[in-house]
VOPAGU-2260 file (C-alpha; in pm, 1 decimal, decimal comma):
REM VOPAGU-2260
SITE   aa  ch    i         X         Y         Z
SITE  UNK   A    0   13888,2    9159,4   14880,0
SITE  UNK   A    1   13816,2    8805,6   14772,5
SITE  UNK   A    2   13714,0    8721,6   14421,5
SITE  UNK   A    3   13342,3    8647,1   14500,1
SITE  UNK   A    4   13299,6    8982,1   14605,6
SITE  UNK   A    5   13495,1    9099,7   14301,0
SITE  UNK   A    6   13274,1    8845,8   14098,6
SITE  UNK   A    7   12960,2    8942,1   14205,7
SITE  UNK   A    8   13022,2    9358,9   14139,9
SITE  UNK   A    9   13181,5    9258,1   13790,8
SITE  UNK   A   10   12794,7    9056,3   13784,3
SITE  UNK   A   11   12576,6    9370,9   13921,2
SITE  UNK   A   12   12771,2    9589,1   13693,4
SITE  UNK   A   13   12740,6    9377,2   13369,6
SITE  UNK   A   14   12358,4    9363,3   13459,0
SITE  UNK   A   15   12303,1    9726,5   13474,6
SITE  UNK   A   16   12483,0    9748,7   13140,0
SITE  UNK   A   17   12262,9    9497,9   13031,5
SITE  UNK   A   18   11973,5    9689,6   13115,9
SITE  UNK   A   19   12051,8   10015,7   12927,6
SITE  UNK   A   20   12181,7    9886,3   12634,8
SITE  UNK   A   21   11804,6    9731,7   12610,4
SITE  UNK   A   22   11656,0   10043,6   12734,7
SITE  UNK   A   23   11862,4   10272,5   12499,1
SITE  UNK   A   24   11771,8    9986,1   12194,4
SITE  UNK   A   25   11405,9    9988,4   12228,2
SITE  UNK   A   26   11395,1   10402,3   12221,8
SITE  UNK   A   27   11314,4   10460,7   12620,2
SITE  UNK   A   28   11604,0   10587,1   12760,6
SITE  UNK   A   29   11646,1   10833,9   12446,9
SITE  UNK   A   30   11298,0   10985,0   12457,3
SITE  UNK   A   31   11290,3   10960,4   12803,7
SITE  UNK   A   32   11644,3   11121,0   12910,6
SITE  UNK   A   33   11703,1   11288,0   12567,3
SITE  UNK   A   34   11577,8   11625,5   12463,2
SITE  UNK   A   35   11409,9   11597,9   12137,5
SITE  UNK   A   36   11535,3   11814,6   11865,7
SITE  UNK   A   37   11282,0   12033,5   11609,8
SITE  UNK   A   38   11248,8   11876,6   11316,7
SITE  UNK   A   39   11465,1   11975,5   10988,5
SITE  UNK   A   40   11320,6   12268,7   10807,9
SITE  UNK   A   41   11052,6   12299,7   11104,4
SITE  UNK   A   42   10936,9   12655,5   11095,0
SITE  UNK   A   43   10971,4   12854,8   11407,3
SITE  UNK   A   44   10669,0   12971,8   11575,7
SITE  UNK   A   45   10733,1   13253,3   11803,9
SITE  UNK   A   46   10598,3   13201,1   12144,7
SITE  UNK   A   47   10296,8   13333,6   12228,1
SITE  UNK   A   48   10201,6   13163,8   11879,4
SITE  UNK   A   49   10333,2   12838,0   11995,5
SITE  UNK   A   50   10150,4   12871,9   12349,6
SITE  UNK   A   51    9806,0   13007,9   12151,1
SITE  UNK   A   52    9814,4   12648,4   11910,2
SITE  UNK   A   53    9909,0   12437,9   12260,1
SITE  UNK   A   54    9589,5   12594,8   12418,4
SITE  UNK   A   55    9386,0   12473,2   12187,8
SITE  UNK   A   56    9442,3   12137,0   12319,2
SITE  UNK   A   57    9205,7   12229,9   12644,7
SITE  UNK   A   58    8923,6   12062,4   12429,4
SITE  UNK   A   59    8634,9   11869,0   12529,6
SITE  UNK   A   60    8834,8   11572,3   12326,1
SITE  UNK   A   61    9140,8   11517,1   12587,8
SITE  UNK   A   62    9100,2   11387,6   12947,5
SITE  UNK   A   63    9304,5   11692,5   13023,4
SITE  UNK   A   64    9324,2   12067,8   13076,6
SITE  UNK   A   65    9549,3   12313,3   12969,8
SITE  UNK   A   66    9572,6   12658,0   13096,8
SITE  UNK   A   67    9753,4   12951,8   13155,3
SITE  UNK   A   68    9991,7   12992,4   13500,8
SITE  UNK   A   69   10143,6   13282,6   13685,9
SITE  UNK   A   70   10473,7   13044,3   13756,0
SITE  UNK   A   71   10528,6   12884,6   13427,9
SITE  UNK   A   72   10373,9   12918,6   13074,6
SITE  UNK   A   73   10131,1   12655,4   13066,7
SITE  UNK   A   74    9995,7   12412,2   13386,6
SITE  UNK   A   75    9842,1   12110,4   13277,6
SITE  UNK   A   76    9571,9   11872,7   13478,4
SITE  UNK   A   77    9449,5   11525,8   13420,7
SITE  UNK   A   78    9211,9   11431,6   13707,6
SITE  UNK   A   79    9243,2   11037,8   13643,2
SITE  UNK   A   80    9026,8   10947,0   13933,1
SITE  UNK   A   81    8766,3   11061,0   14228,0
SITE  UNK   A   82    8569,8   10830,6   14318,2
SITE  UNK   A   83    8391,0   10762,8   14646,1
SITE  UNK   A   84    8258,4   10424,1   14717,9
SITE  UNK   A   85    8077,2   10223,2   15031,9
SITE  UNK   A   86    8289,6    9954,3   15160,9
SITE  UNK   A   87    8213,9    9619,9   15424,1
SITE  UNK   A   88    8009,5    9870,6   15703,8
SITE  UNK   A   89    8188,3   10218,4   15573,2
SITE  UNK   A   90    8305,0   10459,9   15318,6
SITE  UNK   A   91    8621,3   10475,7   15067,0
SITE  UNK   A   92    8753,7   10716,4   14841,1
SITE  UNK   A   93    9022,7   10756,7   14601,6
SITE  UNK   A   94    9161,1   11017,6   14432,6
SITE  UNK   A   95    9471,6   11026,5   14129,9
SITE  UNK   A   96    9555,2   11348,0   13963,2
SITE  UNK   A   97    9893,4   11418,0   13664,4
SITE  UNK   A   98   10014,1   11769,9   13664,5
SITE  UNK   A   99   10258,8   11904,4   13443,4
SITE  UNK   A  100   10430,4   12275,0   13453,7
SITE  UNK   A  101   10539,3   12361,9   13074,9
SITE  UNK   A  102   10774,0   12640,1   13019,0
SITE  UNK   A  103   10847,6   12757,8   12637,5
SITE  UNK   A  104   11187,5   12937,1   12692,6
SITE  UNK   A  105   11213,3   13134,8   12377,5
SITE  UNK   A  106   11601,0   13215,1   12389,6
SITE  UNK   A  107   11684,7   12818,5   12388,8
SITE  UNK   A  108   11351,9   12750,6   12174,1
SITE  UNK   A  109   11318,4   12422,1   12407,6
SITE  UNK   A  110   10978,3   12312,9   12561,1
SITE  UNK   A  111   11092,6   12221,7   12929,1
SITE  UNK   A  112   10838,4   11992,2   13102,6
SITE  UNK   A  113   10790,2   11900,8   13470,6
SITE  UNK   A  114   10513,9   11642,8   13537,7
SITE  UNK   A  115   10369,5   11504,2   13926,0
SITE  UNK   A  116   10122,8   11244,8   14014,3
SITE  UNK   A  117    9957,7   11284,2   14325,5
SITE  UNK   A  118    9728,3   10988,5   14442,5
SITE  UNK   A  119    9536,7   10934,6   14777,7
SITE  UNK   A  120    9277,1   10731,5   14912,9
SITE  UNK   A  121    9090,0   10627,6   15282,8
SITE  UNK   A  122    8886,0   10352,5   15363,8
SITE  UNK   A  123    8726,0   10331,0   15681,9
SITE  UNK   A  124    8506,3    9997,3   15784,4
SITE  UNK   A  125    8440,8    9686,5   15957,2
SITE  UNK   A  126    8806,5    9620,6   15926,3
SITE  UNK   A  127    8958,4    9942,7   16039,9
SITE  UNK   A  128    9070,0   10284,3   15910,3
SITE  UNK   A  129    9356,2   10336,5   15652,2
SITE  UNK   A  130    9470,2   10587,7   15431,5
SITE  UNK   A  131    9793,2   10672,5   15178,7
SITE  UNK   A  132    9872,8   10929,4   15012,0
SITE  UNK   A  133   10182,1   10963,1   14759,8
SITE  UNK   A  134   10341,4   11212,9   14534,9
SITE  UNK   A  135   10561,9   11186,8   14219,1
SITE  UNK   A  136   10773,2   11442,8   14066,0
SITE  UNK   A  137   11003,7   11456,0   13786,9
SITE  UNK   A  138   10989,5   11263,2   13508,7
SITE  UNK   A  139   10755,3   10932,2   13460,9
SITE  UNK   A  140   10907,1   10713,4   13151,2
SITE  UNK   A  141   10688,3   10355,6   13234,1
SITE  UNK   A  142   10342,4   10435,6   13347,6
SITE  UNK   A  143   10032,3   10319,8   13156,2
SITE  UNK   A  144    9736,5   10241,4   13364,2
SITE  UNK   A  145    9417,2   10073,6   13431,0
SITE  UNK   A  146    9197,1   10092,1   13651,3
SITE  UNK   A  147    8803,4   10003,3   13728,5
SITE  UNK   A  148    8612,7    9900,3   14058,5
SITE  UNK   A  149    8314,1    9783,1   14070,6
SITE  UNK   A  150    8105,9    9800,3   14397,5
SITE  UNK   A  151    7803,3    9994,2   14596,3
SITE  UNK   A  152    7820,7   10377,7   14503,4
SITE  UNK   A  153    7756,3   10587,1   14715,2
SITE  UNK   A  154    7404,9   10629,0   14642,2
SITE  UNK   A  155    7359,4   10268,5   14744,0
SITE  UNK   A  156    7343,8   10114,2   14393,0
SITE  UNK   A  157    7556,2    9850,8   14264,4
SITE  UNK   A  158    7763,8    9882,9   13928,1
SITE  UNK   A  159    8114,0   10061,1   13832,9
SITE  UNK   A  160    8253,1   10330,1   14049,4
SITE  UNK   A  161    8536,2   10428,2   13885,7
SITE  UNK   A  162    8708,1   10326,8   13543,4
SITE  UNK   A  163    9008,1   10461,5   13393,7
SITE  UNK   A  164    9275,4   10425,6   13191,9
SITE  UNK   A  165    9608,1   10646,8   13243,4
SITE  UNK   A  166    9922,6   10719,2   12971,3
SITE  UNK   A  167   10088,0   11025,9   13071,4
SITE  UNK   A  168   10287,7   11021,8   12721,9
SITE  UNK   A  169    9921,5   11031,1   12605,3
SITE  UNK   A  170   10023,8   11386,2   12693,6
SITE  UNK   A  171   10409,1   11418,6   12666,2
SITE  UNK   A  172   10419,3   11284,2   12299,5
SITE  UNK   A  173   10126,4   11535,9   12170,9
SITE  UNK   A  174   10353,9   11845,1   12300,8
SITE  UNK   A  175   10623,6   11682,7   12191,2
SITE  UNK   A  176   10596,1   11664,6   11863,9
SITE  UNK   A  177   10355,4   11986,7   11815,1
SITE  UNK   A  178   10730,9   12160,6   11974,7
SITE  UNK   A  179   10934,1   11958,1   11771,5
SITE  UNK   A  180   10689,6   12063,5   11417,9
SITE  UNK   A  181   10749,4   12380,5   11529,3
SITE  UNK   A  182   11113,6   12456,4   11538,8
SITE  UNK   A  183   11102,9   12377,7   11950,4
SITE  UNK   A  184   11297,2   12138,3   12087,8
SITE  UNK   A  185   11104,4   11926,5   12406,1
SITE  UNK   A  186   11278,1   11857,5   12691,2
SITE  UNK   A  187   11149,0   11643,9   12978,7
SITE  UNK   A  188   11305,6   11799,9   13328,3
SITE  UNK   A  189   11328,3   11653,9   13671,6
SITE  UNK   A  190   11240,1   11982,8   13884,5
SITE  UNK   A  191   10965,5   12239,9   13875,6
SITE  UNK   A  192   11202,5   12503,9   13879,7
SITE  UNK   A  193   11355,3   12369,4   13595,4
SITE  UNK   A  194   10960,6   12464,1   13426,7
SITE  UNK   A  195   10864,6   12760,8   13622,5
SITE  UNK   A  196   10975,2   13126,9   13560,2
């Protein structure tokens, strides 16, 4: 091997370094990778306790739902966006949705959570047809969103057809530390087996 091929690995290397030390120094990596622990004296609630006091956050307050599942404990839903809009001599439509599967495993008293974003949308007009569709699994550390459009709805009125805004730890942090105040430890997991019975 020559040394600029040696050089540039030692380079790629030192840069990934680089980046976790930052990402570990500002917090990120260790609430994103890290389990959080219950806090010290926390007392224990027992689980169906624990899952009765997380149900009550399926309020008219949070963007959310939060309800009961047959393959985990808890499934949550955020429907960020549906929207349907008229576009140059057509129609458009998009659609964003955060699900998370939440299983309270009593023998480890740990919170595991599983989260997904699924977001499509189709346009068809003057210009042609197109459509996407994608799907994320696992665990989202970096995502805060906004979003707005304005246009001609689909009753043929102008004005706003969608506006949003989108934090999944808007989520993650609440269950977090309502586990954590409750002798729980949260952990975020990359599979929904991981959060499923």
């Amino acid at each position: 091997m020559n040394s600029a091929f040696i050089g540039l690995i030692v380079g790629i290397i030192a840069v990934i370094f680089a980046i976790v030390i930052v990402l570990y120094a500002t917090g990120i990596i260790k609430k994103g990778f890290q389990r959080s622990e219950p806090k010290p004296g926390a007392k224990f609630l027992s689980k169906t306790e624990l899952k009765k006091m997380l149900l009550k956050l399926n309020n008219k307050k949070n963007p959310f739902s939060v309800k009961s599942s047959e393959d985990t404990d808890l499934f949550i839903e955020w429907k960020i966006l549906n929207a349907k809009w008229i576009e140059m001599l057509g129609k458009a439509w998009a659609k964003k949705t955060y699900s998370a599967w939440v299983l309270l495993d009593e023998k480890d008293k740990t919170v595991r959570y599983n989260e997904r974003i699924k977001e499509a949308g189709f346009t068809a007009g003057a210009a042609g047809v197109s459509g996407e569709v994608s799907s994320f699994r696992g665990i989202e550390l970096w995502r805060k969103e906004r979003g707005y459009r304005y246009g001609i709805k689909e009753d043929f009125s102008i004005g706003e057809v969608y506006n949003y805004k989108f934090n999944p730890s808007d989520i993650k942090d609440v269950i977090r530390q309502i586990a954590n105040d409750h002798g729980w430890a949260f952990e975020l997991v990359i599979s929904k087996r991981q959060a499923s019975r």
